[in-house]
N, C-alpha and C positions, 0 to 999 in steps of 0.2 A: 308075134309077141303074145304071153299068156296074157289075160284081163289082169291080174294083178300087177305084172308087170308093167303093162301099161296105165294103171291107176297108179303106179310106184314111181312110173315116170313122171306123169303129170305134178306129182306133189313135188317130184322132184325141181320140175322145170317151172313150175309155176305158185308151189307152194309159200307160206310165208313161216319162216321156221318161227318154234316156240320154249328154242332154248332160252330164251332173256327169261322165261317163266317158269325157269324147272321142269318144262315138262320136252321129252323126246320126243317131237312131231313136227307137222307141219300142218297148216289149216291154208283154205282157200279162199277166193271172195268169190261172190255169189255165183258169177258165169261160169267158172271154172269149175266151180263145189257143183252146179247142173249137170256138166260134161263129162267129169268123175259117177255122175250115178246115170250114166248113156252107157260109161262105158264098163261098169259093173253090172247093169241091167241086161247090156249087150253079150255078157260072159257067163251071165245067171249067177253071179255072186251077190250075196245078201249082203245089206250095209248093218250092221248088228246096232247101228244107234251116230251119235253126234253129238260134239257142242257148240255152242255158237260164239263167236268170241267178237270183242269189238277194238279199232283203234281208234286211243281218243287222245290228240297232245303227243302223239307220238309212242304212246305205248299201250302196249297190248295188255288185255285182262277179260278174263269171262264173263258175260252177261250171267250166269247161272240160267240161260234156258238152253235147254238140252232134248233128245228123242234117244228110243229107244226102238227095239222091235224083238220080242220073244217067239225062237220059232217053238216053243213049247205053248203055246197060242194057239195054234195052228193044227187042225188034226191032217192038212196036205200040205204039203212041200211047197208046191207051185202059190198055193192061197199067202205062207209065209214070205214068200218071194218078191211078189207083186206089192203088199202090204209092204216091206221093208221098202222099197224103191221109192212108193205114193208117199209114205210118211216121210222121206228124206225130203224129197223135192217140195210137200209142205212146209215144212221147219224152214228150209232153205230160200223161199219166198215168204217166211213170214217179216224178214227184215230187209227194208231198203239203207241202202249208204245216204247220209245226210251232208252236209258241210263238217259238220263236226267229228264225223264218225264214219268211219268203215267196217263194216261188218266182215268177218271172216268164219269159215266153216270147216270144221274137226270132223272127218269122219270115218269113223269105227267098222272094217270089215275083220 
């Protein structure tokens, strides 16, 4: 199975869709959102960025923090690479799940 397809899967089978919110996707919670950048790191696919979204009462809605990664940053491929992967899995641990809140993660290859 190509990396993407198996990223495609994962959000498949483990995603949390984001139709209630207008938007065509699916986001993760955090273990999952890690596993997804194993297995885009594992295929050498760039993650281009993320948002982080939260559930609170039962419904979903953006926190507005978000990453990014420009390979136009980058004068080598590989440097843009690794930088895209490290900046995910930051973002990704900057929020834990509370009682109140689940955190979920959007992200952009």
């Amino acid at each position: 199975m190509s990396g993407v397809k198996e990223f495609e899967s994962l959000l498949e089978e483990e995603g949390y869709d984001l139709i209630s919110m207008g938007v065509n996707g699916k986001a993760l919670r955090q273990a999952t959102a890690l596993r997804a950048v194993e297995i885009l790191e594992k295929n050498k696919i760039p993650i281009l960025g993320g948002d982080i979204l939260v559930i609170k009462n039962n419904t979903i809605d953006y926190t507005y923090d978000n990453w990014d990664c420009d390979e136009e940053d980058f004068s080598e491929y590989e440097d843009y690479l690794q930088k895209s992967w490290a900046i995910s899995r930051k973002y990704i641990h900057l929020f834990e799940d509370k009682d109140d809140a689940i955190y979920l993660y959007q992200i952009v290859i």
